[in-house]
N, C-alpha and C positions, 0 to 999 in steps of 0.2 A: 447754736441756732437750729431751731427747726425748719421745716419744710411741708406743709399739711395743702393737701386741695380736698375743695368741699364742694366743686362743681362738676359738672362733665366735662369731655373733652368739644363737645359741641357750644358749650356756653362759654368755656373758656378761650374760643378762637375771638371771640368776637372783641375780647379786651387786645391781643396785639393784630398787630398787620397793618395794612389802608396807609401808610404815611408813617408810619409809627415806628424809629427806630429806637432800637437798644445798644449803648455800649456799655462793658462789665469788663474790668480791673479784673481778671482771673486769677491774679499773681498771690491774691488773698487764698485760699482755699476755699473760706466760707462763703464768697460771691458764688462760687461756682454750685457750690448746696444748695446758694437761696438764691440769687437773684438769677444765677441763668437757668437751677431748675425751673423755678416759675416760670420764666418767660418762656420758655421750651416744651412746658407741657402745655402752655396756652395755645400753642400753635406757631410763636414767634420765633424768630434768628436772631439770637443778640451774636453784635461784633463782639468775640473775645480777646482780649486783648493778653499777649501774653507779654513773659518777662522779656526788655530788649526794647520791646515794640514803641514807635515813638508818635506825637502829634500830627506829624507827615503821618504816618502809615495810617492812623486813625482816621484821616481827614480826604483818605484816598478809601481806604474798605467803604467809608459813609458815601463818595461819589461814586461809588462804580454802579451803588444799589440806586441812588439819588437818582441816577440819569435815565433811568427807567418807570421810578417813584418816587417824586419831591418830597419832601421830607414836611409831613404836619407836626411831631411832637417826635423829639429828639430828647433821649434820659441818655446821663451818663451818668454811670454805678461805680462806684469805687471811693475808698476813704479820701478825710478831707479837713482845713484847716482854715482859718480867716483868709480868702483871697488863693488859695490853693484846691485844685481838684484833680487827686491823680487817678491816669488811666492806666499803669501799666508799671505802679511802684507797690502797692501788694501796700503792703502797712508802716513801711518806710518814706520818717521826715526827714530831714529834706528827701525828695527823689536822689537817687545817684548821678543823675541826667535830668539836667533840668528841662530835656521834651520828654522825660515820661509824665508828666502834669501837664494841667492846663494853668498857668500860674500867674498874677496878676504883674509880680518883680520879674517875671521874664517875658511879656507878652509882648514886647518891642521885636523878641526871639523869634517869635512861635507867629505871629498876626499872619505871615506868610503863606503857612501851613493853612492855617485857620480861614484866610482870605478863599481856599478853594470851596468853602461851602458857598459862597454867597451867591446868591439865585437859583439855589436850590430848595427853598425853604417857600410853603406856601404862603399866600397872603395872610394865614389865620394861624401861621405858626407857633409854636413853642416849644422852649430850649428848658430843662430841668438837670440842675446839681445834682445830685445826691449825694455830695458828702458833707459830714459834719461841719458845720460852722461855715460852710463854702462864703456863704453871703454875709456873715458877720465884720460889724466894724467897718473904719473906712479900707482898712484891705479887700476885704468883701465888694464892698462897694466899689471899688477901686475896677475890682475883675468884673463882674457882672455889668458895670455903664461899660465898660469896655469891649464886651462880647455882645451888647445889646445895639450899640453904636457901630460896630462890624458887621453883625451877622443882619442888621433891624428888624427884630424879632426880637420880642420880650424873653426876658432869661432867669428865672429863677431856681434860688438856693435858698437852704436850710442855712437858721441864724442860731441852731441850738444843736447838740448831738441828736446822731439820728441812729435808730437800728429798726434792724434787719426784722421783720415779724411773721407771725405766719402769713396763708391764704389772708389776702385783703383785697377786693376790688377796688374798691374806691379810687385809690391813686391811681393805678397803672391805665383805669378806663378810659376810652377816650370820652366818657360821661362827665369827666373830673374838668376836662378844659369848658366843655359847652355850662356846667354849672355856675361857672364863674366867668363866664365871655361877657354879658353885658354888664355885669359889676367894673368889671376891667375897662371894658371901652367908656363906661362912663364915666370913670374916674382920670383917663387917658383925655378926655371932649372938654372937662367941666376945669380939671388942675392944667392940663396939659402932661408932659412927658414928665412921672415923677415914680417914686417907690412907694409901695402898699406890700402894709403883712397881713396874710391870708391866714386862716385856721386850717389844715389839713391833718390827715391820714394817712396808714398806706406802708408799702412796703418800701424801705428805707427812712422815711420820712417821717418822724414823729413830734409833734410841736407844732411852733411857727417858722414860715416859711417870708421871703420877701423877693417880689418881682422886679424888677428895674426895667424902663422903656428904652428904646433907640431916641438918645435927643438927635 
């Protein structure tokens, strides 16, 4: 995988920071090429997660920044399967530990951990997968009404393989939430709390994507 920028370092601040957190699965190698170069030369701090590191740890790195900067749009980077999104398993299925994932079969586990985000996250917030298939199927579904219903904050994942591309704004902008804001809430006013697949872009993220609400 490559790594190309085709902006400055002035234009590219403007896509991280303001609420905008990154976590990245280091444990890969190629995360750390694409998805933390990129976010590193935008100007951002992505949490790196290394090997060992578990959904506690993850869930404490995000508050310690949180309590300073609520959290608008939360990505976590790292490979991924129906109902599974690891942060700190590198390219290994199952995890060896099932808190290096965020995992739909262990989330009775994990909800604790995960519990200390909540009232952290702004009113306008949003939670992005990035791994392959995160949100496919009822396992998918399974995880995402489950971290949507916890965190209440919409949560979407990729229902297809995703990789890694070059320089892309699109996704990572905080342009990508305000394009799609009153599509969302309108669909949120008129169904009520329900799933919608979106068309997107973007680093990590290629194909269709699917949002789940807080019932």
């Amino acid at each position: 995988m490559g790594f190309f920028l085709s902006k400055s370092r002035k234009e590219l601040k403007e896509v991280v920071g303001f609420g905008i957190y990154d976590v990245v699965d280091t444990v890969d190698p190629e995360l750390i090429q694409c998805e933390v170069g990129w976010i590193m030369a935008a100007g951002g701090n992505p949490i790196k997660m290394v090997k060992g590191e578990t959904v506690s740890q993850m869930t404490l790195r995000i508050q310690e920044r949180a309590i300073r900067e609520p959290i608008r749009l939360l990505r976590i980077h790292g490979h991924g399967e129906p109902g599974v999104q690891l942060i700190s398993s590198g390219t290994t299925f199952p995890p060896e530990q099932p808190s290096y994932a965020i995992s739909g079969d262990e989330f009775d586990k994990i909800k604790d951990d995960l519990s200390r985000l909540i009232g952290y996250f702004t009113m306008d917030a949003d939670v992005i997968l990035m791994g392959c298939n995160v949100a496919k199927g009822e396992k998918g579904k399974e995880l995402l009404q489950n971290l949507a219903n916890l965190w209440r904050v919409p949560i979407t994942g990729g229902i297809k393989s995703q990789t890694s591309s070059p320089y892309n704004e699109e996704f990572l902008k905080p342009k990508w939430i305000t394009e799609y804001e009153s599509d969302m809430k309108l669909n949120l006013e008129t169904e009520g709390p329900t799933e919608k697949i979106y068309p997107t872009k973007g680093l990590s993220v290629e194909g269709h994507i699917k949002t789940f609400y807080p019932l």
